[in-house]
C-alpha positions as CSV (number, residue, x, y, z in Angstrom):
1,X,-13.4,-18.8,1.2
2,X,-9.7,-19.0,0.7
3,X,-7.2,-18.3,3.7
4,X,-4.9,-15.2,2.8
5,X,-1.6,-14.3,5.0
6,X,-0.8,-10.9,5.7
7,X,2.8,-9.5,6.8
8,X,1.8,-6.4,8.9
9,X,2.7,-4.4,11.9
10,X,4.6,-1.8,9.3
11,X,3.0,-0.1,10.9
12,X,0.6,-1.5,13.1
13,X,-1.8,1.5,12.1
14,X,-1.4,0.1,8.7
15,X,-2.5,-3.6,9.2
16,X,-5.4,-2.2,11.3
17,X,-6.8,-0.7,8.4
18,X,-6.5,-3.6,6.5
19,X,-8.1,-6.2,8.9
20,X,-11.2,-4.2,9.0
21,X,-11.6,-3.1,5.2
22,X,-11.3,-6.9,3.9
23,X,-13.5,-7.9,6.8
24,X,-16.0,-5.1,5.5
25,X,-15.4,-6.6,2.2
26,X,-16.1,-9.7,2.9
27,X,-19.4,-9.0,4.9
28,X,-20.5,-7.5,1.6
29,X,-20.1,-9.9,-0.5
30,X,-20.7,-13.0,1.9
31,X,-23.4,-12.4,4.8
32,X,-23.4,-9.7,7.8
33,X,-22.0,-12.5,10.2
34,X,-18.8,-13.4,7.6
35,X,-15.4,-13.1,8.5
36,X,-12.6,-13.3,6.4
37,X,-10.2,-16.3,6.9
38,X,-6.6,-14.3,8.0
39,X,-3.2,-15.5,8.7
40,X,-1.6,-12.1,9.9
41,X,2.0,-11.7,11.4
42,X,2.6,-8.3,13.1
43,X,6.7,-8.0,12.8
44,X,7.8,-5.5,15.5
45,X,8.5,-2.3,12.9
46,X,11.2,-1.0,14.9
47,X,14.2,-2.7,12.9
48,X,12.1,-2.2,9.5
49,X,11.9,1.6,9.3
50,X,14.4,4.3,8.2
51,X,16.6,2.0,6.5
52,X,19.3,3.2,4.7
53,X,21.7,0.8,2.7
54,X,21.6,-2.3,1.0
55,X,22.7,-4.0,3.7
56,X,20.0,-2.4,5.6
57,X,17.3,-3.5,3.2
58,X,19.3,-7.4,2.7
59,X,18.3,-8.1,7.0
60,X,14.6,-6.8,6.2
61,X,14.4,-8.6,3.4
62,X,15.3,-11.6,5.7
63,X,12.7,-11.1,8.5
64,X,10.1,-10.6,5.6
65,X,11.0,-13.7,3.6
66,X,11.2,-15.6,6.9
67,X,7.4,-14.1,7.6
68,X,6.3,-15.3,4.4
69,X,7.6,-19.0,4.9
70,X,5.9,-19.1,8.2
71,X,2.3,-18.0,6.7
72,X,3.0,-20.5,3.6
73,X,3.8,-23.4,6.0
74,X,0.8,-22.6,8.3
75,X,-1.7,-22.8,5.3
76,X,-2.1,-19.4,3.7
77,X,-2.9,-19.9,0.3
78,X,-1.6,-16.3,-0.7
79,X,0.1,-13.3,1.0
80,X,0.0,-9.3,0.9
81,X,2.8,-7.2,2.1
82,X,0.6,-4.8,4.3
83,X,3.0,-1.2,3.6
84,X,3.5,-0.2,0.3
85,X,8.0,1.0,0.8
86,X,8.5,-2.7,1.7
87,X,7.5,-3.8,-1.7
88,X,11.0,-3.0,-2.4
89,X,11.1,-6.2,-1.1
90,X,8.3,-8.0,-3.1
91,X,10.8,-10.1,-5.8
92,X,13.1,-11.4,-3.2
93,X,9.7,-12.7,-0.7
94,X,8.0,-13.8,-4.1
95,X,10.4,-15.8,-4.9
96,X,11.4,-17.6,-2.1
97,X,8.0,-19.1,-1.9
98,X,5.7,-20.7,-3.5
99,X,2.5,-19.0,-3.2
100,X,1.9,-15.8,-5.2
101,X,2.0,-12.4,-3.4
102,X,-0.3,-9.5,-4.2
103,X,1.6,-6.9,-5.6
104,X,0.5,-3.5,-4.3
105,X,1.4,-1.6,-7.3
106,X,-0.2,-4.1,-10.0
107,X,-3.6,-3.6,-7.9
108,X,-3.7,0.3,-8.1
109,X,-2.1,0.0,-12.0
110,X,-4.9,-2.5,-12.9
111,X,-7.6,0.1,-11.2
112,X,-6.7,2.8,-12.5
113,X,-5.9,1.9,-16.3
114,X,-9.7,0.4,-15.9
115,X,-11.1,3.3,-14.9
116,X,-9.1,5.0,-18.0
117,X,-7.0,7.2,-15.6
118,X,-4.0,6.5,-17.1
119,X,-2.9,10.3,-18.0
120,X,-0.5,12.4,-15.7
121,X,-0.8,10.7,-12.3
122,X,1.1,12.3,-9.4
123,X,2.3,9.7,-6.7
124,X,2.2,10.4,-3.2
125,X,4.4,7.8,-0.3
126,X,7.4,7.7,1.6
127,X,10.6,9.1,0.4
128,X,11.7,5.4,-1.8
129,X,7.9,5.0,-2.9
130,X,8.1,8.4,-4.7
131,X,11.4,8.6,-6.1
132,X,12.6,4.8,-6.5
133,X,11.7,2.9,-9.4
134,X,10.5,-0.7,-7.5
135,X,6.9,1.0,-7.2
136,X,7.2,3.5,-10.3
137,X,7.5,1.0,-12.8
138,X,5.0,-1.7,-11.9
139,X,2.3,1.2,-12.2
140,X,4.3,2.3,-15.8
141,X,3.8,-1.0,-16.7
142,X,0.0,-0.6,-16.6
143,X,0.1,2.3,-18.9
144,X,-0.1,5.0,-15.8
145,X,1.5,8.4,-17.3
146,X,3.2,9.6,-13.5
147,X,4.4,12.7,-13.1
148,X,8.0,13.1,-11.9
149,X,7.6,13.6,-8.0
150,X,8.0,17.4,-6.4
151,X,11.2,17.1,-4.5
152,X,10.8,20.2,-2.8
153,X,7.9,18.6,-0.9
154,X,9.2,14.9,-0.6
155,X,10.7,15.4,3.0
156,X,7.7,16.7,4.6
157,X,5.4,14.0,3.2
158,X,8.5,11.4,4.4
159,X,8.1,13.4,7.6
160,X,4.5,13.2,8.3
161,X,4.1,9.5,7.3
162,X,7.2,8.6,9.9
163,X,6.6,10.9,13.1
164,X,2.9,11.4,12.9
165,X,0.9,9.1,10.6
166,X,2.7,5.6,11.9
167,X,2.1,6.6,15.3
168,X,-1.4,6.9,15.1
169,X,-1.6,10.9,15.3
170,X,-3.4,12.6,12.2
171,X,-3.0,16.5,13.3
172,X,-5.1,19.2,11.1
173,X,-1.6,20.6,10.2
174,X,-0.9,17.7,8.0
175,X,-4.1,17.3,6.8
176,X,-4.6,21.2,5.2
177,X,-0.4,20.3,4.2
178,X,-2.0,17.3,2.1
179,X,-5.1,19.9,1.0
180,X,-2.7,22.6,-0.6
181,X,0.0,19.6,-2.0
182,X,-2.9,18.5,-4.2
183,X,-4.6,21.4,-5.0
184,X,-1.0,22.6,-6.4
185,X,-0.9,19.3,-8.3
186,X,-4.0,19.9,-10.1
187,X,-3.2,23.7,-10.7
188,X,0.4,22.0,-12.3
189,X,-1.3,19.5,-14.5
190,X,-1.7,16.3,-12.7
191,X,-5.2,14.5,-13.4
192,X,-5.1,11.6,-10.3
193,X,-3.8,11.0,-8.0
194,X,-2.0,8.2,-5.8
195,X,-1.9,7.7,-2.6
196,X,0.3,5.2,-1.8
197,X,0.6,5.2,1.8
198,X,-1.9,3.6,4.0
199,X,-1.9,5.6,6.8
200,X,-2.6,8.9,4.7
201,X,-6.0,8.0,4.7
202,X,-6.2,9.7,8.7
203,X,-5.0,12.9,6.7
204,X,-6.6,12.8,2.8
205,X,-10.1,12.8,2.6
206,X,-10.7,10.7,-1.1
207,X,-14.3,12.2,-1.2
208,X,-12.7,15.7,-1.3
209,X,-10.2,16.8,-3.2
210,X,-9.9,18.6,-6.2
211,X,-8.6,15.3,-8.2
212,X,-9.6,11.7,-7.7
213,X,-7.9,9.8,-5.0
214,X,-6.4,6.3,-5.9
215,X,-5.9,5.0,-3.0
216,X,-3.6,1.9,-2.5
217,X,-4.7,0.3,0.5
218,X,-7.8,0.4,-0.3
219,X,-7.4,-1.0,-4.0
220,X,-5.5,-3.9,-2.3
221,X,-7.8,-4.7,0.1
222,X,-10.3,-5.2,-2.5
223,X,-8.0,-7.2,-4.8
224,X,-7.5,-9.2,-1.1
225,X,-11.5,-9.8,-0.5
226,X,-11.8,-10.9,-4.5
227,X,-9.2,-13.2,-3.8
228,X,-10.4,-15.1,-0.6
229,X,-13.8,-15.2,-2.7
230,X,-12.7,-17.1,-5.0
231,X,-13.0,-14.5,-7.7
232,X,-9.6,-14.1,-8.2
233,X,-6.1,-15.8,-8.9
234,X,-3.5,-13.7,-7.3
């Protein structure tokens, strides 16, 4: 198996989920006593959230590019940027290495233009993951159809995910919030669904909802255990 760096702790929630779905992933496809072979840095999330200007973005970009050359120099033979708003960040840590970098976006766009569901997608994140065009137009690039995002609703979601879902607390508030968003999707025309926030899996059941649920994390983590199989190039 191949050794795979992870840049985590955004938030810590977030790279929990993904330790234990590529170690499940790996126990599948290897033996019940595999492990997978994990380089993981957990940056202190404070500085990294609620930014709000370039200049803002230019000092994460720093502590994530430093993370990356750490991992690269201590053997990881690839990396994935464990939060899906920091791949705002992916060219500049991509290129300042030399080691590829999972791209979130190109996992779910691959996924989902697979499975043919490539028509009318509706996006669901943080504020810049549904209205920027870093994450947008990697998943256009796979043929996805998305929907333009419900702005009316974008605060709230940006709300949960920040005060709620990063700190570990999943209330049944959010989760019938979540329940009615999609539902009024469908009832507006979407036909998928992405969620594009790891920690929205404590709030979004995937098994049922009126659409199907593409969600990111998950399709990451998969790319992540075909990857440290072998089956992969990144």
């Amino acid at each position: 198996m191949r050794k795979l760096g992870m840049i985590g702790g955004m938030s810590w929630v977030s790279t929990g989920m993904y330790y234990r779905w590529i170690n499940r992933g790996v126990q599948r496809r290897a033996e019940p006593m595999a492990s997978a072979p994990l380089l993981i840095e957990s940056l202190d999330f404070r500085p990294l959230f609620g930014l709000d200007d370039e200049a803002d973005w230019d000092r994460a970009g720093d502590v994530l590019v430093e993370s990356a050359k750490r991992m690269e120099d201590a053997g990881a033979g690839a990396l994935m940027i464990c939060a899906n708003s920091m791949h705002r960040l992916y060219d500049r840590v991509n290129e300042a290495i030399n080691i590829d970098v999972l791209h979130i976006a190109d996992c779910v766009g691959a996924k989902m233009a697979k499975e043919g569901a490539t028509e009318a997608a509706a996006l669901i994140g943080t504020r810049n993951v549904m209205t920027e065009s870093f994450y947008r137009r990697r998943l256009v690039a796979h043929g996805i159809d998305l929907m333009p995002p419900d702005m009316a609703q974008v605060g709230e979601v940006n709300r949960i995910i920040y005060e709620e879902l990063m700190a570990g607390e999943g209330t049944r508030s959010s989760q019938r919030f979540f329940k009615t968003m999609i539902t009024r999707m469908e009832q507006t025309g979407a036909k998928a669904v992405i969620s594009a926030c790891t920690e929205l899996d404590m709030v979004i059941d995937v098994d049922a909802n009126v659409l199907p649920i593409f969600d990111s994390a998950r399709i990451h983590c998969d790319a992540a255990v075909d990857w440290i199989m072998g089956d992969t190039e990144a």
